[in-house]
C-alpha positions in Angstrom: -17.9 -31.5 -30.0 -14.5 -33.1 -29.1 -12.7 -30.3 -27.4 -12.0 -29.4 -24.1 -15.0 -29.3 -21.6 -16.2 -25.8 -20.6 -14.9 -24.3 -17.0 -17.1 -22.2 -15.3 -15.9 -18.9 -14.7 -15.3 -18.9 -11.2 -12.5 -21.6 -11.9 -11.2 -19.9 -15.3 -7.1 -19.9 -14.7 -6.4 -16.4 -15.7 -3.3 -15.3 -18.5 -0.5 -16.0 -16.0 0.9 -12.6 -16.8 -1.6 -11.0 -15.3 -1.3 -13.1 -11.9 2.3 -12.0 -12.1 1.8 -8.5 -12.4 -0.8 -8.7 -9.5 1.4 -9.9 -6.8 4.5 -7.7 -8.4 2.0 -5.1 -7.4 1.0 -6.9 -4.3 4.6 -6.7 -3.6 5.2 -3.4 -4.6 2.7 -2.1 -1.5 4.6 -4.7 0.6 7.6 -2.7 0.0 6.1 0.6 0.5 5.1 -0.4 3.6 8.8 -1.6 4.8 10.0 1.4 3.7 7.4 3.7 5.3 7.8 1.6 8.9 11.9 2.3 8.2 11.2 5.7 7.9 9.2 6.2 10.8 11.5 5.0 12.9 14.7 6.5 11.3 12.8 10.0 11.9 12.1 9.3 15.4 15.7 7.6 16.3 17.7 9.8 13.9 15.8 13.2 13.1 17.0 15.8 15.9 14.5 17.2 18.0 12.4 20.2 16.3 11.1 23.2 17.8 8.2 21.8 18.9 7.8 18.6 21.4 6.9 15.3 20.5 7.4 16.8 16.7 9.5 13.6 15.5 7.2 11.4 17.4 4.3 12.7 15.8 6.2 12.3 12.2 7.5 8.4 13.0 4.1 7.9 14.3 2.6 9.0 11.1 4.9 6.8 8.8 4.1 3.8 11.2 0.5 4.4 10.4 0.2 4.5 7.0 2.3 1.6 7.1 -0.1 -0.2 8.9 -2.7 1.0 7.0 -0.8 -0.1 3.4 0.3 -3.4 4.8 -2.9 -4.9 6.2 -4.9 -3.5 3.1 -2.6 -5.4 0.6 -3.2 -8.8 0.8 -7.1 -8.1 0.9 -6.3 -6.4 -2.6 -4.4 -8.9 -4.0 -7.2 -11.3 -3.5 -9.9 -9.4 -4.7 -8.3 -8.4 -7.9 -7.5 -12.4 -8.4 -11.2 -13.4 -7.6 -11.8 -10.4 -10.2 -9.7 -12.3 -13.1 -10.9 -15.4 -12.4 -14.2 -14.4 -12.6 -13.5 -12.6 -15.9 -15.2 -9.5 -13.7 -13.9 -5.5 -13.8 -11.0 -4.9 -11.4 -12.5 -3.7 -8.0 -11.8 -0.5 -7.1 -9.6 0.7 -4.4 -10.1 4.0 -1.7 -6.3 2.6 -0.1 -4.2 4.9 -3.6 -6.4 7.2 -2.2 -5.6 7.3 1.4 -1.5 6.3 0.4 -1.7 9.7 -1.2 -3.1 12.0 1.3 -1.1 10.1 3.8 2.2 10.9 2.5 1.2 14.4 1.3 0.3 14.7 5.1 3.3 14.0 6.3 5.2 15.9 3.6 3.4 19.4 4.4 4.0 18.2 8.3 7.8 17.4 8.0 8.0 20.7 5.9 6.4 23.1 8.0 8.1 21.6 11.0 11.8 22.3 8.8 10.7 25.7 8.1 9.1 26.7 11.8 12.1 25.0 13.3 
Protein backbone atom coordinates (compact mmCIF):
# COMPACT_ATOMS: atom_id res chain seq x y z
CA UNK A 1 0.00 0.00 0.00
CA UNK A 2 1.15 3.69 -0.37
CA UNK A 3 4.52 3.64 1.40
CA UNK A 4 7.81 3.56 0.36
CA UNK A 5 8.86 0.87 -2.28
CA UNK A 6 10.88 -2.06 -0.89
CA UNK A 7 15.00 -1.98 -1.43
CA UNK A 8 16.60 -5.08 -1.83
CA UNK A 9 19.04 -5.76 0.61
CA UNK A 10 22.06 -5.47 -1.24
CA UNK A 11 21.26 -1.62 -1.49
CA UNK A 12 19.74 -1.31 2.14
CA UNK A 13 21.65 2.20 3.51
CA UNK A 14 22.69 0.92 6.81
CA UNK A 15 22.08 3.13 10.50
CA UNK A 16 24.74 5.70 9.68
CA UNK A 17 26.23 5.12 13.13
CA UNK A 18 27.32 2.11 12.36
CA UNK A 19 29.10 3.28 9.01
CA UNK A 20 30.80 5.72 11.35
CA UNK A 21 32.04 3.48 13.79
CA UNK A 22 33.35 1.26 10.88
CA UNK A 23 35.71 3.67 9.34
CA UNK A 24 36.52 5.12 13.12
CA UNK A 25 37.74 1.57 13.26
CA UNK A 26 39.04 1.52 9.79
CA UNK A 27 40.98 4.47 11.01
CA UNK A 28 41.93 3.26 14.19
CA UNK A 29 44.16 0.35 12.22
CA UNK A 30 45.31 3.13 9.96
CA UNK A 31 46.77 4.63 12.97
CA UNK A 32 48.20 1.62 14.33
CA UNK A 33 49.96 1.20 11.38
CA UNK A 34 51.62 4.84 11.33
CA UNK A 35 52.57 4.33 14.68
CA UNK A 36 54.07 0.85 14.17
CA UNK A 37 56.13 2.13 10.79
CA UNK A 38 57.30 5.25 13.34
CA UNK A 39 58.43 2.83 15.68
CA UNK A 40 60.31 0.73 13.43
CA UNK A 41 62.19 3.25 12.35
CA UNK A 42 62.77 5.14 15.64
CA UNK A 43 64.30 1.69 16.97
CA UNK A 44 66.53 1.32 14.08
CA UNK A 45 67.64 5.23 13.89
CA UNK A 46 67.52 5.86 17.65
CA UNK A 47 67.75 2.45 19.73
CA UNK A 48 71.65 1.97 20.37
CA UNK A 49 73.16 -0.98 19.16
CA UNK A 50 72.54 -4.37 21.35
CA UNK A 51 74.71 -7.12 22.06
CA UNK A 52 73.96 -8.80 19.25
CA UNK A 53 74.28 -7.56 15.42
CA UNK A 54 71.64 -6.59 13.25
CA UNK A 55 69.50 -6.71 16.67
CA UNK A 56 67.76 -3.20 16.01
CA UNK A 57 67.42 -4.06 12.38
CA UNK A 58 65.75 -7.16 13.08
CA UNK A 59 63.32 -5.15 15.71
CA UNK A 60 62.56 -1.94 13.05
CA UNK A 61 62.11 -4.62 10.53
CA UNK A 62 59.55 -6.28 12.58
CA UNK A 63 57.47 -3.16 13.30
CA UNK A 64 57.68 -2.26 9.48
CA UNK A 65 56.11 -5.66 8.87
CA UNK A 66 53.30 -5.74 10.85
CA UNK A 67 52.70 -2.46 9.59
CA UNK A 68 52.52 -3.58 6.36
CA UNK A 69 50.63 -6.37 7.15
CA UNK A 70 47.90 -3.96 9.37
CA UNK A 71 47.78 -1.34 6.65
CA UNK A 72 47.08 -3.31 3.49
CA UNK A 73 44.56 -5.61 5.51
CA UNK A 74 42.49 -2.52 6.49
CA UNK A 75 40.81 -1.22 3.74
CA UNK A 76 39.81 -4.88 2.63
CA UNK A 77 38.06 -4.93 6.19
CA UNK A 78 36.48 -1.93 6.05
CA UNK A 79 34.72 -3.06 2.88
CA UNK A 80 33.69 -6.27 3.84
CA UNK A 81 32.20 -5.27 7.05
CA UNK A 82 30.17 -2.53 4.91
CA UNK A 83 29.00 -5.13 2.21
CA UNK A 84 28.13 -7.07 5.58
CA UNK A 85 25.68 -4.15 6.86
CA UNK A 86 24.30 -3.55 3.76
CA UNK A 87 23.47 -6.84 3.21
CA UNK A 88 21.91 -7.09 6.72
CA UNK A 89 24.56 -10.29 6.91
CA UNK A 90 26.82 -11.29 10.31
CA UNK A 91 30.04 -9.30 10.52
CA UNK A 92 32.86 -11.38 8.69
CA UNK A 93 35.37 -12.51 10.70
CA UNK A 94 38.89 -11.41 10.83
CA UNK A 95 42.41 -13.71 11.39
CA UNK A 96 44.44 -9.88 11.04
CA UNK A 97 43.38 -9.15 15.56
CA UNK A 98 44.88 -12.27 15.41
CA UNK A 99 48.07 -11.86 13.68
CA UNK A 100 48.20 -7.87 15.24
CA UNK A 101 48.51 -9.72 18.49
CA UNK A 102 51.11 -12.27 18.06
CA UNK A 103 52.88 -9.63 16.11
CA UNK A 104 53.34 -7.30 18.76
CA UNK A 105 53.72 -9.91 21.49
CA UNK A 106 56.68 -11.02 19.12
CA UNK A 107 58.36 -8.13 19.13
CA UNK A 108 57.70 -7.49 22.88
CA UNK A 109 59.39 -10.88 24.05
CA UNK A 110 62.19 -9.92 21.26
CA UNK A 111 62.85 -6.25 22.41
CA UNK A 112 62.80 -7.80 26.00
CA UNK A 113 65.12 -10.56 25.80
CA UNK A 114 67.33 -8.45 23.68
CA UNK A 115 67.24 -5.61 27.00
CA UNK A 116 67.91 -8.32 29.31
CA UNK A 117 70.84 -10.37 27.18
CA UNK A 118 72.22 -6.97 26.33
Amino acid sequence: MGGEPERSSADREPDYRFTLANERTFLAWLRTALGLLAGGVAVRQLVPPFAFPGATLLLGLMCIALATVLAASSYPRWRAVQRAMRAGQPLPTSRVMIVLAVGVLVVTVTAGVLVVLG
